[in-house]
Structure formats: C-alpha cells, structure tokens
C-alpha positions in Angstrom: 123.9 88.9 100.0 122.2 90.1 103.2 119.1 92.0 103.0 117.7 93.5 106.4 114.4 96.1 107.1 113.6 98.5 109.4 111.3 101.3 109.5 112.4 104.1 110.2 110.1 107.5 110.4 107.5 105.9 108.5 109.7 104.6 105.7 110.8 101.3 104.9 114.6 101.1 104.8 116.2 98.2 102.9 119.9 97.9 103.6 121.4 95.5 100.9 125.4 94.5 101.3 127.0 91.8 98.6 126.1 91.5 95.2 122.7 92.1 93.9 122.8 89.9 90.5 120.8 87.3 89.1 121.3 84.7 92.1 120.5 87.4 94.9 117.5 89.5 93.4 115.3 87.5 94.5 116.4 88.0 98.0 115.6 91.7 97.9 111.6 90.8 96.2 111.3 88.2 99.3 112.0 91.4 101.8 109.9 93.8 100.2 107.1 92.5 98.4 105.6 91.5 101.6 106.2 94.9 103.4 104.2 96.3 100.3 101.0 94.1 100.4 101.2 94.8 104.3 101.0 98.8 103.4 98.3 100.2 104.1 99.0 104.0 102.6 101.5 104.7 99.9 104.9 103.3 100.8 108.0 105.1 101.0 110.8 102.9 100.3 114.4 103.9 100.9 116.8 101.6 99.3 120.4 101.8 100.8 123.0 100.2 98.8 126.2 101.1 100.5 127.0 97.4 101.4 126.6 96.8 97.7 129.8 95.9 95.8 128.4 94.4 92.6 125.2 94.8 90.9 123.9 93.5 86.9 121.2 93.9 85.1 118.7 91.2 87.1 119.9 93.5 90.1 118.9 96.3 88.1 115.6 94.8 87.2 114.9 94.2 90.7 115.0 97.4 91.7 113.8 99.7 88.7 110.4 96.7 89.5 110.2 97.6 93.0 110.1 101.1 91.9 107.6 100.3 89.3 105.2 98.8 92.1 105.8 101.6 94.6 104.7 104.1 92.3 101.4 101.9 91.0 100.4 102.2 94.8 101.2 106.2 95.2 104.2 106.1 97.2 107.7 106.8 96.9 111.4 104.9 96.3 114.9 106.0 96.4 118.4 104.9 96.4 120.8 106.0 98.6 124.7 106.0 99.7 125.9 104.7 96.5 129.2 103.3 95.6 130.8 105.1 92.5 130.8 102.4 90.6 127.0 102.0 91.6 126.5 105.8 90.8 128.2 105.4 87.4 126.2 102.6 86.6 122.8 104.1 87.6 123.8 107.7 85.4 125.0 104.9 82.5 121.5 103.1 82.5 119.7 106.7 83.1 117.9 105.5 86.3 119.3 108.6 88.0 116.3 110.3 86.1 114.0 107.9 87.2 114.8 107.0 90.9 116.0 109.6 93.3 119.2 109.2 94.5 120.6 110.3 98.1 123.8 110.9 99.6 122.3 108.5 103.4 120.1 106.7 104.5 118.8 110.2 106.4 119.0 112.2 103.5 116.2 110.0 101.4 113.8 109.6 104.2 114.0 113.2 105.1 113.7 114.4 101.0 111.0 111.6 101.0 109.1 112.5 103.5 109.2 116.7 102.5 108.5 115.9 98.8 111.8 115.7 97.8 
C-alpha cells in the first residue's frame, strides 16, 4: 500500500491506494499520527480512498481511531471518493453515521472547511 500527504487549504489530505488490512494499517498511523502531534489547531483530515481496492476490519479500525483522535483534539475527518464496495462496507458497519463521506477530495475539504 502507498500512503502519501499533502496539505491542501489547510487540510491534511491522505491519499491511500492498495489494501488497507491488518499488514498495511499501520502504514496509514505512521503518516498521520505525526501530522497530528505537529498540529497546532484542530486538524482537518481528509481521507481519500479511491486508490483503495480492499479494506478489513484492522483497516477499519485504523481509520474509525484516527477519527477518534481528531475529534479528541477538536477538529475534523472525512472519507472521500469511495469505491462501492468501500461505500457498501462503510453503510454495512454504520460508519457512514459517524464519518462524513464525500464524493472528492475537493468536496471534503470544501464541506470541511464551511462546516459541512
């Protein structure tokens, strides 16, 4: 799996592409976790998963604790430019109600940024 960052806007964009399972989720804590001890506001954290073809549970885990961490601090995290199979997945586990989930990358930083 690659994992690469950028800002963009004042957001930090995570593009993931692979499989995010139990031998990759670690990949995707080592990325962020640092950008969020850096922060020095509440972070807004746009996850894009379009490059994603295959995710489980750890995957899951890793981001529904990312979320978790990003909300402890104030800020912000979404999900954008699922995969259906993604989408289906995150409406199966009901992290659609948790997580917002946008259609780009543009999308979620714009809804981030104007309070969704």
């Amino acid at each position: 799996m690659s994992v690469k960052a950028k800002h963009d806007r004042g957001c930090l964009v995570v593009s993931l592409c692979g499989e995010l399972d139990l031998k990759t989720a670690g990949e995707l804590k080592a990325t962020v976790d640092p950008a969020l001890l850096e922060a020095r506001t509440a972070p807004t954290v746009v996850l894009d998963l379009s490059g994603v073809n295959f995710m489980d549970s750890s995957g899951m885990g890793a981001i529904l604790g990312r979320y978790r961490t990003v909300s402890q601090m104030g800020g912000k995290l979404a999900v954008c430019s699922l995969t259906p199979q993604l989408r289906k997945l995150f409406e199966l586990t009901g992290l659609t109600r948790i997580i917002p989930v946008f259609a780009s990358q543009d999308d979620a930083v714009v809804g981030l940024q104007g309070g969704e």
